[in-house]
MIVEX-974224 format. One line per field, with one value per atom (N, C-alpha, C): z, x, y; atom name. Coordinates in nm, 3 decimals. Layout:
N
z: [Z/...]
x: [X/...]
y: [Y/...]
atom: [CA/...]
//
This chain:
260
z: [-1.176/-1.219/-1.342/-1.418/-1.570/-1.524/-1.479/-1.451/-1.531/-1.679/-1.780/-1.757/-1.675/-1.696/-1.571/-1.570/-1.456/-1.337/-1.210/-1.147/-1.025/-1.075/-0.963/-0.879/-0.730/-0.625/-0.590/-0.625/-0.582/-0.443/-0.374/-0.246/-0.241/-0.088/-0.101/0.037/0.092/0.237/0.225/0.089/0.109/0.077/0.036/0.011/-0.094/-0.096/-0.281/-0.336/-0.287/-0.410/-0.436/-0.360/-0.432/-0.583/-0.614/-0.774/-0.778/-0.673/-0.711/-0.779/-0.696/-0.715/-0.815/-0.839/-0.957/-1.103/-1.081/-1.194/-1.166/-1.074/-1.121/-1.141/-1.176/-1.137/-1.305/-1.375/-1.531/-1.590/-1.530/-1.602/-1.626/-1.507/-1.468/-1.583/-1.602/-1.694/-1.802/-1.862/-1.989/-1.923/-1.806/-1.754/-1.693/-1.675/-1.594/-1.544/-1.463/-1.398/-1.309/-1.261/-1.131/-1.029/-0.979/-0.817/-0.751/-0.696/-0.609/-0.442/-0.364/-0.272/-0.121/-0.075/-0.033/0.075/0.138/0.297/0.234/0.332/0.276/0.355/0.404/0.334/0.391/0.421/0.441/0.514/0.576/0.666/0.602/0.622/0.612/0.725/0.760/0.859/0.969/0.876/0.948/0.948/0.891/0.871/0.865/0.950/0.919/1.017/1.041/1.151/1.120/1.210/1.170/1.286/1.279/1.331/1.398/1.534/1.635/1.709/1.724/1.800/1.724/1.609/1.560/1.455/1.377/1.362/1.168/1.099/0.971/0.845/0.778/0.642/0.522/0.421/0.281/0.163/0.107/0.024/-0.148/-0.217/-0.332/-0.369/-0.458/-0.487/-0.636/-0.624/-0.713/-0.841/-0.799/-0.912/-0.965/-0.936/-1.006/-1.138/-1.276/-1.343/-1.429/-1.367/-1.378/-1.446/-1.468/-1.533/-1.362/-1.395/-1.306/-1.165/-1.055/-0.956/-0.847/-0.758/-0.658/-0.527/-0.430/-0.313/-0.207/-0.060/0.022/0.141/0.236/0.359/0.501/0.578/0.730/0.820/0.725/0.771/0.715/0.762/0.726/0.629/0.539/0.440/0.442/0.532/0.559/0.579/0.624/0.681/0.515/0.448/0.314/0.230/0.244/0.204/0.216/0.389/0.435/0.374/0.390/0.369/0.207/0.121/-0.015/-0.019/0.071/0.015/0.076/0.197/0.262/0.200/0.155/0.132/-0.037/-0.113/-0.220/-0.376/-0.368/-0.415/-0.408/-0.586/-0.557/-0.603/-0.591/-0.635/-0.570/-0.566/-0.494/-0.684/-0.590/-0.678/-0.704/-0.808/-0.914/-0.851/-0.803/-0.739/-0.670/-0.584/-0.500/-0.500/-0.536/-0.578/-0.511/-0.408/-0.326/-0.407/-0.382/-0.450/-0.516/-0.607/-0.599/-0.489/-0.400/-0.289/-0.288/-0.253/-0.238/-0.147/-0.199/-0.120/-0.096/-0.047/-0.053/0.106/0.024/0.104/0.151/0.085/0.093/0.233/0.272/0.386/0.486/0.601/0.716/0.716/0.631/0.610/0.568/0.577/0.455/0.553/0.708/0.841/0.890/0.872/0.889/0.796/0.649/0.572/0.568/0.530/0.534/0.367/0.279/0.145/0.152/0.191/0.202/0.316/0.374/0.556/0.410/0.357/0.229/0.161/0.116/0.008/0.104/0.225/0.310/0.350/0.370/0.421/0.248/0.182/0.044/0.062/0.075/0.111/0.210/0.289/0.413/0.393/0.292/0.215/0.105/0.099/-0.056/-0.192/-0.148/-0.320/-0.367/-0.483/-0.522/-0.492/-0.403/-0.389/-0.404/-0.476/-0.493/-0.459/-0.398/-0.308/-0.429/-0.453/-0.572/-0.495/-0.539/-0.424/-0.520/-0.514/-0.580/-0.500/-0.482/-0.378/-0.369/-0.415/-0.417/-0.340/-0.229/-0.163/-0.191/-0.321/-0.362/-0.391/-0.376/-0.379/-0.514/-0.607/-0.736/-0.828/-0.720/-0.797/-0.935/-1.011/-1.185/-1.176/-1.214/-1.161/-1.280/-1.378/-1.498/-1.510/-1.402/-1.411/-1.406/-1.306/-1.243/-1.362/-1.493/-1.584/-1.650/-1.679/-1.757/-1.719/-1.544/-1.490/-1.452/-1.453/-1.381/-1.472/-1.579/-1.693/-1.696/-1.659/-1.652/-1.535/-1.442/-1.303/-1.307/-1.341/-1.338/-1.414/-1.563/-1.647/-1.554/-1.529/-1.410/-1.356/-1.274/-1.133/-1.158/-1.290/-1.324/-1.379/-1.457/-1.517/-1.427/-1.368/-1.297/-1.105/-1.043/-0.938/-0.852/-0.705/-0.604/-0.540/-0.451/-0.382/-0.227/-0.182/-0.064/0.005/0.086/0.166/0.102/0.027/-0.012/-0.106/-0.081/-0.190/-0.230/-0.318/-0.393/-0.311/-0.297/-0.250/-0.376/-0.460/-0.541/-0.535/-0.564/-0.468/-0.616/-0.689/-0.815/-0.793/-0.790/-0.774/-0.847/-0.838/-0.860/-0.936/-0.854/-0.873/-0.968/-1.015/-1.092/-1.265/-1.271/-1.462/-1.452/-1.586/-1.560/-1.561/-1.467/-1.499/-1.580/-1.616/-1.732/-1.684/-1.536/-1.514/-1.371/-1.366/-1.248/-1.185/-1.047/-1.021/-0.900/-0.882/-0.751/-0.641/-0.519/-0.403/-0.270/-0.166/-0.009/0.021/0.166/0.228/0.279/0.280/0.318/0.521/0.554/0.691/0.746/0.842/0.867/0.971/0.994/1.095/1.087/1.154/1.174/1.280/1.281/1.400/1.421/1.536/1.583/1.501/1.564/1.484/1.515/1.664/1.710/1.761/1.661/1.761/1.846/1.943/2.074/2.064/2.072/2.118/2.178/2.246/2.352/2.272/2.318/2.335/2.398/2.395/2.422/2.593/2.636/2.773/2.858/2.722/2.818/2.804/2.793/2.797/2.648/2.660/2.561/2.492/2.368/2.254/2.161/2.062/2.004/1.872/1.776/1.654/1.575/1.449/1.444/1.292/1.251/1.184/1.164/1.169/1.157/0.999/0.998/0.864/0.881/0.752/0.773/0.748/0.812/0.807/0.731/0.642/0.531/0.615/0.669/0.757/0.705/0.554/0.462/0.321/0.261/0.190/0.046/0.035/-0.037/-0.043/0.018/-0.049/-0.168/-0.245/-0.434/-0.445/-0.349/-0.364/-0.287/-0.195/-0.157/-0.237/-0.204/-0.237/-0.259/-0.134/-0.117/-0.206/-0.231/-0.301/-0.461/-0.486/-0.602/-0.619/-0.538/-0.547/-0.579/-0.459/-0.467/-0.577/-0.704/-0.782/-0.948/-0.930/-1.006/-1.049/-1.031/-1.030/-0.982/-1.039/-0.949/-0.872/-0.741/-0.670/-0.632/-0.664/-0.622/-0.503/-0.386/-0.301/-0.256/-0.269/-0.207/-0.053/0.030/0.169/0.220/0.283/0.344/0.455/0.479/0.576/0.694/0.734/0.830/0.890/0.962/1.032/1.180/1.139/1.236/1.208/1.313/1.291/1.256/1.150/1.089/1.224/1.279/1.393/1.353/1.271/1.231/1.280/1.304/1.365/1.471/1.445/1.555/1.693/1.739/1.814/1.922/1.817/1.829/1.947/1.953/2.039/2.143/2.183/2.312/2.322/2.309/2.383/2.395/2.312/2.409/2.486/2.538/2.625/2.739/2.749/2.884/2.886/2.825/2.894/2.899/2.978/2.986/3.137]
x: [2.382/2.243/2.233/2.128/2.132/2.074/2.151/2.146/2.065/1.982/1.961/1.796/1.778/1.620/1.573/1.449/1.339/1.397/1.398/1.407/1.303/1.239/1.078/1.142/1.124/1.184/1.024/1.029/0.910/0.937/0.804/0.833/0.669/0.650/0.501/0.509/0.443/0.370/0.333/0.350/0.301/0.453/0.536/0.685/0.729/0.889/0.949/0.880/0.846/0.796/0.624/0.582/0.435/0.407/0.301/0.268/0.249/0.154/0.152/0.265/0.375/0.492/0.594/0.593/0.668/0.571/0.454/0.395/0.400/0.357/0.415/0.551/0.656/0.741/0.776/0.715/0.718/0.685/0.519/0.455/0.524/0.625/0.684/0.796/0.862/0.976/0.948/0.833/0.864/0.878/0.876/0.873/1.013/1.076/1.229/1.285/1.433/1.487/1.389/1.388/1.268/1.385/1.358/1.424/1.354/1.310/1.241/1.310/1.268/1.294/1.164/1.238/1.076/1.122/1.010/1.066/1.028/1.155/1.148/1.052/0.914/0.804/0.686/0.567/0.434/0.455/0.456/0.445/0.279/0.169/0.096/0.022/-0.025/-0.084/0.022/0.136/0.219/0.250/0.152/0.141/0.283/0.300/0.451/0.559/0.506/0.613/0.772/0.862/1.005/1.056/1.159/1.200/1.354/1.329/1.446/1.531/1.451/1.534/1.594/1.660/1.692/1.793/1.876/1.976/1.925/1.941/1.839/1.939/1.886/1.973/1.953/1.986/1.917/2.035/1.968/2.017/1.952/2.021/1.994/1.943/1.801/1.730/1.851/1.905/2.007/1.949/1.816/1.780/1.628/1.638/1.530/1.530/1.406/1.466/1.398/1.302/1.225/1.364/1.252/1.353/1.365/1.479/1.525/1.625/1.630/1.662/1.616/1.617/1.517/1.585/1.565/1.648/1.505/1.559/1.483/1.508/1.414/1.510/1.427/1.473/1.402/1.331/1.252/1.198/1.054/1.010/0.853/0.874/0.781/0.743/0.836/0.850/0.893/1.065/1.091/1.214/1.284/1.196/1.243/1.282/1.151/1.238/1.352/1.358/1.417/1.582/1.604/1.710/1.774/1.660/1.672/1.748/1.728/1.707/1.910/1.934/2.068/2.165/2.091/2.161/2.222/2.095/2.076/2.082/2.026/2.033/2.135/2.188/2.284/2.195/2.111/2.049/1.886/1.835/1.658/1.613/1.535/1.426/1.289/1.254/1.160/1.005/1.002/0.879/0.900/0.784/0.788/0.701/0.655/0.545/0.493/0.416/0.361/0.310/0.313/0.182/0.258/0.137/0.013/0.008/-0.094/-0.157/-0.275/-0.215/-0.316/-0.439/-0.505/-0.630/-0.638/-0.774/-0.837/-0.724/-0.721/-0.683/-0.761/-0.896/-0.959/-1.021/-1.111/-1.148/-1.055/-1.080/-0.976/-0.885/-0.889/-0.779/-0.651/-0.674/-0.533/-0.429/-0.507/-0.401/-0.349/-0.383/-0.341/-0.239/-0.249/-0.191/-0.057/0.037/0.198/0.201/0.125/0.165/0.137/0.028/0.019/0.149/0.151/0.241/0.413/0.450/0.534/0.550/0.433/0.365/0.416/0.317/0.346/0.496/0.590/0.730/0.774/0.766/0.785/0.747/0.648/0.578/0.663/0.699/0.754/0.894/0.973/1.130/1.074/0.969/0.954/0.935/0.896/0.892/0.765/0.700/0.588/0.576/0.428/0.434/0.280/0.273/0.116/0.141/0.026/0.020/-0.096/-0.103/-0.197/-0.201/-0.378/-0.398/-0.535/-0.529/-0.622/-0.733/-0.868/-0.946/-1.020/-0.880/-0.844/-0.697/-0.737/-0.619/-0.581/-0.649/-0.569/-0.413/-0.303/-0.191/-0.202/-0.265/-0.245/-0.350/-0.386/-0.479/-0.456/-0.572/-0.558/-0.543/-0.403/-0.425/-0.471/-0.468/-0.539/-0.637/-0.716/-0.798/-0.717/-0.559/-0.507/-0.425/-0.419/-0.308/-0.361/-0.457/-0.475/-0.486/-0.467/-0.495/-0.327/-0.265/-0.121/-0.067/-0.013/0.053/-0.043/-0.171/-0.263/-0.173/-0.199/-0.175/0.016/0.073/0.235/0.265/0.230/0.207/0.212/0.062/0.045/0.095/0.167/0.236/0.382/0.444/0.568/0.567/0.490/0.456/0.469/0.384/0.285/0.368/0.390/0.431/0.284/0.324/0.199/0.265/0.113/0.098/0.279/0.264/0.400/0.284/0.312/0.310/0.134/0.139/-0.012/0.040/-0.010/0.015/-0.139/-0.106/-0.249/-0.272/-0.390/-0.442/-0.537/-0.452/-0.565/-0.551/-0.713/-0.740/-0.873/-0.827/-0.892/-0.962/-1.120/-1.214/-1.193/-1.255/-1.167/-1.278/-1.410/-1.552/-1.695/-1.666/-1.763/-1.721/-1.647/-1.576/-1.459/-1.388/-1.303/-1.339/-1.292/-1.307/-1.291/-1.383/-1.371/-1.353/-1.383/-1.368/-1.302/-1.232/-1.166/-1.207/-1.236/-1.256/-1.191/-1.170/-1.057/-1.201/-1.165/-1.254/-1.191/-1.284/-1.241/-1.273/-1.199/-1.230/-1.368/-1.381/-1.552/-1.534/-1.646/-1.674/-1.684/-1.623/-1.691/-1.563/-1.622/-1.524/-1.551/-1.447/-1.454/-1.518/-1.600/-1.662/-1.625/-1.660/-1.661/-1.500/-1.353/-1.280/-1.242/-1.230/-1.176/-1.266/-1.183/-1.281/-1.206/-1.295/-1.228/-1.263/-1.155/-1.106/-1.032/-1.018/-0.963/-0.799/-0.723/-0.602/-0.640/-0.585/-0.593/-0.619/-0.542/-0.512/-0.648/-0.714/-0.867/-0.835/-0.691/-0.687/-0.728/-0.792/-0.852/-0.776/-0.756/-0.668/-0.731/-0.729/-0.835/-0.719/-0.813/-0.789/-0.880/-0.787/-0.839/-0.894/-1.019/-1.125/-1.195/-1.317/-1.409/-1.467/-1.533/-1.564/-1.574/-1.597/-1.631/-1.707/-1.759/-1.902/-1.922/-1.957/-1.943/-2.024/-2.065/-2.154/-2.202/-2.124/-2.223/-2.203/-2.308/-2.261/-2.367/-2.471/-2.470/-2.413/-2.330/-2.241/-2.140/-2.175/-2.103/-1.973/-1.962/-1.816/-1.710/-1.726/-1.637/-1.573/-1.457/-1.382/-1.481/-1.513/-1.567/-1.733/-1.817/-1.887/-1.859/-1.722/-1.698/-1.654/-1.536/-1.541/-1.669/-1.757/-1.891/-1.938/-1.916/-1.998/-1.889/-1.793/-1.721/-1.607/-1.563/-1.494/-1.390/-1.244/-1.155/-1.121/-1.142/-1.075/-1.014/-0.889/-0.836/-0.813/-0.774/-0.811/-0.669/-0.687/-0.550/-0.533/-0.454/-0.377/-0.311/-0.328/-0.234/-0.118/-0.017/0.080/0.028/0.002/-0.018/-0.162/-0.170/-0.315/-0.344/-0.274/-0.332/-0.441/-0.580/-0.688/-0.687/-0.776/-0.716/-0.758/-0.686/-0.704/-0.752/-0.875/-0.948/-1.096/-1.114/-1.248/-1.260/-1.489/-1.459/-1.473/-1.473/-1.457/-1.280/-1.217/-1.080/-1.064/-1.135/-1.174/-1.175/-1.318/-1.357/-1.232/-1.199/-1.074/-0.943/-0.894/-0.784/-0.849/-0.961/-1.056/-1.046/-1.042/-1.082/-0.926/-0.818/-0.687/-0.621/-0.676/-0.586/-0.617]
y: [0.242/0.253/0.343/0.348/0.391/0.546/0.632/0.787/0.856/0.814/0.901/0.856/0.714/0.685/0.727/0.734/0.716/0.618/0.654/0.521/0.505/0.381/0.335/0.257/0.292/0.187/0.134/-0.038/-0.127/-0.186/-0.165/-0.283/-0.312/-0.380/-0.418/-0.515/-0.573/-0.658/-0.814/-0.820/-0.936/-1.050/-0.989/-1.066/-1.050/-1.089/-1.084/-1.128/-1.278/-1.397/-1.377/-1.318/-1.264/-1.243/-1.294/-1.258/-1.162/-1.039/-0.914/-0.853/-0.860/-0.739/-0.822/-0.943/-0.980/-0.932/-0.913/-0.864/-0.721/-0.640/-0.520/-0.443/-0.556/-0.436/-0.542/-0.631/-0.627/-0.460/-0.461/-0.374/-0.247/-0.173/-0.081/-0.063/-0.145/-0.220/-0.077/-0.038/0.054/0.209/0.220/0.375/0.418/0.300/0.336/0.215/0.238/0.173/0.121/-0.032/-0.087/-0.128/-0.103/-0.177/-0.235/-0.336/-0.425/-0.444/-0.342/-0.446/-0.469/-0.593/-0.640/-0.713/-0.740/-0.813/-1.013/-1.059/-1.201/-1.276/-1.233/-1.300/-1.251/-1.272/-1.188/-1.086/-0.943/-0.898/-0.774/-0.839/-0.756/-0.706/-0.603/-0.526/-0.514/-0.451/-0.382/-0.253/-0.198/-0.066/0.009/0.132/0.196/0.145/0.043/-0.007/-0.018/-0.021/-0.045/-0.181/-0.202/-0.267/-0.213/-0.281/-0.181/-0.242/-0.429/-0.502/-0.641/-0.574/-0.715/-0.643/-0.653/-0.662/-0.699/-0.577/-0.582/-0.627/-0.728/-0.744/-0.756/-0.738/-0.732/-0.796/-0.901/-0.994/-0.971/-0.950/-0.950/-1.073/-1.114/-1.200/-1.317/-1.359/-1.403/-1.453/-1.572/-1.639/-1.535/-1.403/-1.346/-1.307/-1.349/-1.316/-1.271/-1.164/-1.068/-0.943/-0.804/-0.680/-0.607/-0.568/-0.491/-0.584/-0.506/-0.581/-0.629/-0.698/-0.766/-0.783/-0.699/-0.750/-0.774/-0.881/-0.935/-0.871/-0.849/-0.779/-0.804/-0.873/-0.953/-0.829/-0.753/-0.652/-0.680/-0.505/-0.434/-0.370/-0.330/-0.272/-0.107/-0.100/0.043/0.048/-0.057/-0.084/-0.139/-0.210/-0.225/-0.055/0.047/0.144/0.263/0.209/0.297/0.239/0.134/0.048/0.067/0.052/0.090/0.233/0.311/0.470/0.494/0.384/0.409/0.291/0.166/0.070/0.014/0.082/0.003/0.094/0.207/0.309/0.443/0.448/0.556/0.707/0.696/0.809/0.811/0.953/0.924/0.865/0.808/0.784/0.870/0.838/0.964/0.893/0.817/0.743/0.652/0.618/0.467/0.422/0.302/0.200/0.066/0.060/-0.014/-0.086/-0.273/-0.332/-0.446/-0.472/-0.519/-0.589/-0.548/-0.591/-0.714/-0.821/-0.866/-0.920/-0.823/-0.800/-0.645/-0.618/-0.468/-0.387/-0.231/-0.108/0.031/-0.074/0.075/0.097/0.218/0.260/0.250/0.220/0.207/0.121/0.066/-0.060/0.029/0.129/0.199/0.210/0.224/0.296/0.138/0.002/-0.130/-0.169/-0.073/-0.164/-0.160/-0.278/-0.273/-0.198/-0.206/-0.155/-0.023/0.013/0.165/0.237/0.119/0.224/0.262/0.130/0.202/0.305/0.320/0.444/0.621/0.545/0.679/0.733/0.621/0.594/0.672/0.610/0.699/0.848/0.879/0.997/1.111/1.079/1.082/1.104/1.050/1.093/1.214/1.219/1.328/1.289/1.158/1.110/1.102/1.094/1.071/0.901/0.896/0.768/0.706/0.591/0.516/0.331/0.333/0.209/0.141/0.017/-0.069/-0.192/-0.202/-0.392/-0.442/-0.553/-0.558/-0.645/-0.610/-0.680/-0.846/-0.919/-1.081/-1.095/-1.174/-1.232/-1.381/-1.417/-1.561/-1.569/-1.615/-1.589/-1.631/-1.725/-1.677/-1.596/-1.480/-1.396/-1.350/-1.347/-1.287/-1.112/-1.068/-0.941/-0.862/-0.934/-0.855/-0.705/-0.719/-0.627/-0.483/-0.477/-0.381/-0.327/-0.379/-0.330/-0.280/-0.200/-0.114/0.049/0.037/0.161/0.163/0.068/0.102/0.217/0.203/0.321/0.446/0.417/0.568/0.674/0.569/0.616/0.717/0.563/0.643/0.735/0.728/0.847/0.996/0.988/1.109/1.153/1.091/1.103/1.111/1.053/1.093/1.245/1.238/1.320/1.506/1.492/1.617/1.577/1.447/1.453/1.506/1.477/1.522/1.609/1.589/1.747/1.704/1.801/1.765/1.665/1.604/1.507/1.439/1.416/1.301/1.211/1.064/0.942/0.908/0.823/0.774/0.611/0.621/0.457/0.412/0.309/0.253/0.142/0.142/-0.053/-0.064/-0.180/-0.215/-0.354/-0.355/-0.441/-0.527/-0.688/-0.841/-0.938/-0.892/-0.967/-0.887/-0.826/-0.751/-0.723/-0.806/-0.797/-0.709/-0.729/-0.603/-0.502/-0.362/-0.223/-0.180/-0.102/-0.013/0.143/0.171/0.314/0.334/0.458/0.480/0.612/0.651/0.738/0.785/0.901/0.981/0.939/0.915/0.890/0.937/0.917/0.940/0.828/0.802/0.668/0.665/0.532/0.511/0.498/0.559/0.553/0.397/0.314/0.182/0.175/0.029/-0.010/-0.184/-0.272/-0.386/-0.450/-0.555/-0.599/-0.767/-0.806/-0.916/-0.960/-0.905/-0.962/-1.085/-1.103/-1.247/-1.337/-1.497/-1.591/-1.683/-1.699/-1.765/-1.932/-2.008/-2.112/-2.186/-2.336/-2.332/-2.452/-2.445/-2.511/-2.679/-2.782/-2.912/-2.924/-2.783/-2.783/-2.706/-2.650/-2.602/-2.411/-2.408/-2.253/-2.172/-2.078/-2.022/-1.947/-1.920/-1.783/-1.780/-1.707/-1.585/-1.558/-1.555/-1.594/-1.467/-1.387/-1.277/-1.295/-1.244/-1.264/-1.148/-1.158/-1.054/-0.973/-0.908/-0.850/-0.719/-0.626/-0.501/-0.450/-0.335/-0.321/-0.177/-0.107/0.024/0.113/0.199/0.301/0.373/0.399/0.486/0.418/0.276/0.227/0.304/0.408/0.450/0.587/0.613/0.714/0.748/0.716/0.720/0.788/0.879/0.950/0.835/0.730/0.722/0.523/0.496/0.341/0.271/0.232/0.127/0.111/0.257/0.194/0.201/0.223/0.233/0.134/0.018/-0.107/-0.220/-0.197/-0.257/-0.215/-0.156/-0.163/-0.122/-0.198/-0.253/-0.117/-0.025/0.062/0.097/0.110/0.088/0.252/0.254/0.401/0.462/0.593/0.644/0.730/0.722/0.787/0.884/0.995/1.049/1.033/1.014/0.974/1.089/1.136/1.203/1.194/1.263/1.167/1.231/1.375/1.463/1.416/1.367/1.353/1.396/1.500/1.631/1.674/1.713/1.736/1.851/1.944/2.069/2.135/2.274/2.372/2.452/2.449/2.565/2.505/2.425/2.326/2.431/2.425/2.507/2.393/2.311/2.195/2.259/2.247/2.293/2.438/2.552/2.644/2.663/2.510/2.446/2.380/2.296/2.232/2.341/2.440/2.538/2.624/2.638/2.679/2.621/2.481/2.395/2.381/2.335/2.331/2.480/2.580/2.697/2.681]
atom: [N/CA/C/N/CA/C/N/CA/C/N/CA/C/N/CA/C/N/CA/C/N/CA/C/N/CA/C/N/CA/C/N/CA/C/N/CA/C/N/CA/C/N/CA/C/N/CA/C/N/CA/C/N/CA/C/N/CA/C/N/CA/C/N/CA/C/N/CA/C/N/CA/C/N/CA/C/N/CA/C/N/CA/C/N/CA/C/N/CA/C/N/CA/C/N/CA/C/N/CA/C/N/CA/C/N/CA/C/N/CA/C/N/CA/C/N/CA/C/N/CA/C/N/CA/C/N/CA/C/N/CA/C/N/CA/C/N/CA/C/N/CA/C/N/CA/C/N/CA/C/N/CA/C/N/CA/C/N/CA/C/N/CA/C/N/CA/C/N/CA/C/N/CA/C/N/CA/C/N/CA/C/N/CA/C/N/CA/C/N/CA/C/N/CA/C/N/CA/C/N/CA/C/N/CA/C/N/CA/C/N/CA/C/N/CA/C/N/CA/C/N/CA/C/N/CA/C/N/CA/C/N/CA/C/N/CA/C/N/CA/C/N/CA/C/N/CA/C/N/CA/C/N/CA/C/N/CA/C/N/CA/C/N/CA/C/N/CA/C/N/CA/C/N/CA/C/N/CA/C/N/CA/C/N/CA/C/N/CA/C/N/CA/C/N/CA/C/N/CA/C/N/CA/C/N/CA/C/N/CA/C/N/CA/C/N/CA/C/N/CA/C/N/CA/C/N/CA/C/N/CA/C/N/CA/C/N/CA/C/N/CA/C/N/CA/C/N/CA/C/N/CA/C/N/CA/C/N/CA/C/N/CA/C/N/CA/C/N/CA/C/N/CA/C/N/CA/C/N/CA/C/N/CA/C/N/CA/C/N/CA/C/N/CA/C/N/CA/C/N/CA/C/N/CA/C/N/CA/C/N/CA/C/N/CA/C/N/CA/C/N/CA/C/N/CA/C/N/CA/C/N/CA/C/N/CA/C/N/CA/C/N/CA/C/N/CA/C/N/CA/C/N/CA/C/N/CA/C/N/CA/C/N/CA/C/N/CA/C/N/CA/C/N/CA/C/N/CA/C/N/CA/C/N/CA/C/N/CA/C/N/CA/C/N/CA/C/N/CA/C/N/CA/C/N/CA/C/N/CA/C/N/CA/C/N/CA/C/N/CA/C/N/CA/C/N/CA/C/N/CA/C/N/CA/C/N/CA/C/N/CA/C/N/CA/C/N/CA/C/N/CA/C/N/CA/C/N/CA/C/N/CA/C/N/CA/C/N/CA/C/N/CA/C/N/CA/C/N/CA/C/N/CA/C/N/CA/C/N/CA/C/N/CA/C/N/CA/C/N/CA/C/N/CA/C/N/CA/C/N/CA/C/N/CA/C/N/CA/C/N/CA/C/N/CA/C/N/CA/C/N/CA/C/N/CA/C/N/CA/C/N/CA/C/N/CA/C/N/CA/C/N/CA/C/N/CA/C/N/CA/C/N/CA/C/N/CA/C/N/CA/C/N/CA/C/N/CA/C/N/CA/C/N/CA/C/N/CA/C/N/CA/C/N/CA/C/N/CA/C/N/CA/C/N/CA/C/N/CA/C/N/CA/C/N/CA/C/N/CA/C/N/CA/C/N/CA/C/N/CA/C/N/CA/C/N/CA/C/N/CA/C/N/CA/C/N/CA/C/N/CA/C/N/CA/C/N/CA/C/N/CA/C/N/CA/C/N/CA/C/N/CA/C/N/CA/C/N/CA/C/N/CA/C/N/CA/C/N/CA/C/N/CA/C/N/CA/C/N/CA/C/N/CA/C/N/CA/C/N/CA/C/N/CA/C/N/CA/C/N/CA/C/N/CA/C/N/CA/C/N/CA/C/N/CA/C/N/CA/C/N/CA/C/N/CA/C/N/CA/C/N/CA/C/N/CA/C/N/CA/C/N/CA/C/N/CA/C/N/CA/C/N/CA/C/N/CA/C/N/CA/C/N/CA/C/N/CA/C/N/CA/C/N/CA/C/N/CA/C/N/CA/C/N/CA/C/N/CA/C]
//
């Protein structure tokens, strides 16, 4: 590997052959060495999952012919970087780069997502890590809107590096023109409803099919993703890996109170 450059290890949830991550790991091309590696084919809303009962392998992509290198691996998002970091790589890498996602990460979706559960798995070795999706799940989505914030973003973060254990969640809006502005955010409050619908099999027996929408709980709140998405802005949200509730709550008190 070229010891003197930058080196970005790419992976992402939605597969090698995704347009997201064959276009970002062009864009990447002027900041350093790219490495690609990626599970051989959808695994999204697999959050940080690994895999324990199967027997894991990783094949170099032969006819890729994109910059950099491209390997495939019968895993999760996570299991792709863990593999990279023991299998594939002679050196750490200076970043790790989730994405392009296609389709939205913001609000609670971030703890579902296989691109973010990456970012964090990045996070989680010590590396500076940012997760990118853009909120279109057409598999030949126009990712146009997302390239003008990508080099902002890595700049930064090569640059300056993060805090110990936080990655960036940026999720760049699809339906409101291109962005013209970006802003640091928190996740928006909401939750999903009515996800499954029920239907029956030929045989009369019923299974359940997962759906649903999401619902924003505080959709004029301006500080957070989601209404910065909704209103054409792409948002940065920092992540944290530790989601330990802070022990300074006074909530926190009452409960080592009642278990003594």
């Amino acid at each position: 590997m070229e010891k003197d450059r930058k080196l970005i290890l790419v992976t992402n949830d939605d597969g090698y052959t995704a347009l997201g991550v064959r276009t970002l790991m062009k864009w990447l091309e002027p900041f350093g060495e790219v490495v690609g590696v990626c599970p051989d084919g959808p695994r999204s809303a697999q959050s940080m999952a690994i895999t324990v009962n199967q027997a894991m392998r990783i094949d170099e992509v032969k006819d890729y012919d994109g910059p950099g290198r491209l390997y495939k691996v019968n895993g999760t998002p996570v299991d792709c970087v863990k593999l990279a970091m023991h299998t594939v790589l002679d050196r750490t890498p200076d970043m790790v780069v989730s994405g392009i996602n296609h389709g939205s990460n913001a609000a609670v979706n971030v703890i579902y997502s296989g691109t973010m559960g990456a970012a964090f798995e990045g996070c989680a070795f010590g590396f500076p890590s940012v997760g990118f999706s853009l909120t279109d799940h057409d598999p030949a989505a126009d990712f146009s809107p997302v390239r003008p914030f990508v080099p902002k973003i890595i700049e930064e973060v090569l640059k300056n590096g993060l805090p110990e254990g936080i990655c960036l969640n940026v999720n760049v809006p699809h339906d409101k023109g291109n962005p013209t502005e970006m802003r640091v955010t928190r996740a928006a409050r909401g939750k999903w409803t009515d996800e499954y619908e029920k239907y029956l099999d030929p045989f009369g027996r019923p299974f359940y099919w997962l759906k649903g929408h999401f619902v924003n709980e505080e959709p004029e709140a301006e500080d957070t993703d989601e209404w910065c998405l909704s209103h054409g802005i792409v948002s940065v949200t920092p992540e944290l890996l530790d989601r330990s509730a802070p022990l300074d709550a006074v909530w926190i008190e009452g409960l080592r109170k009642s278990l003594r």
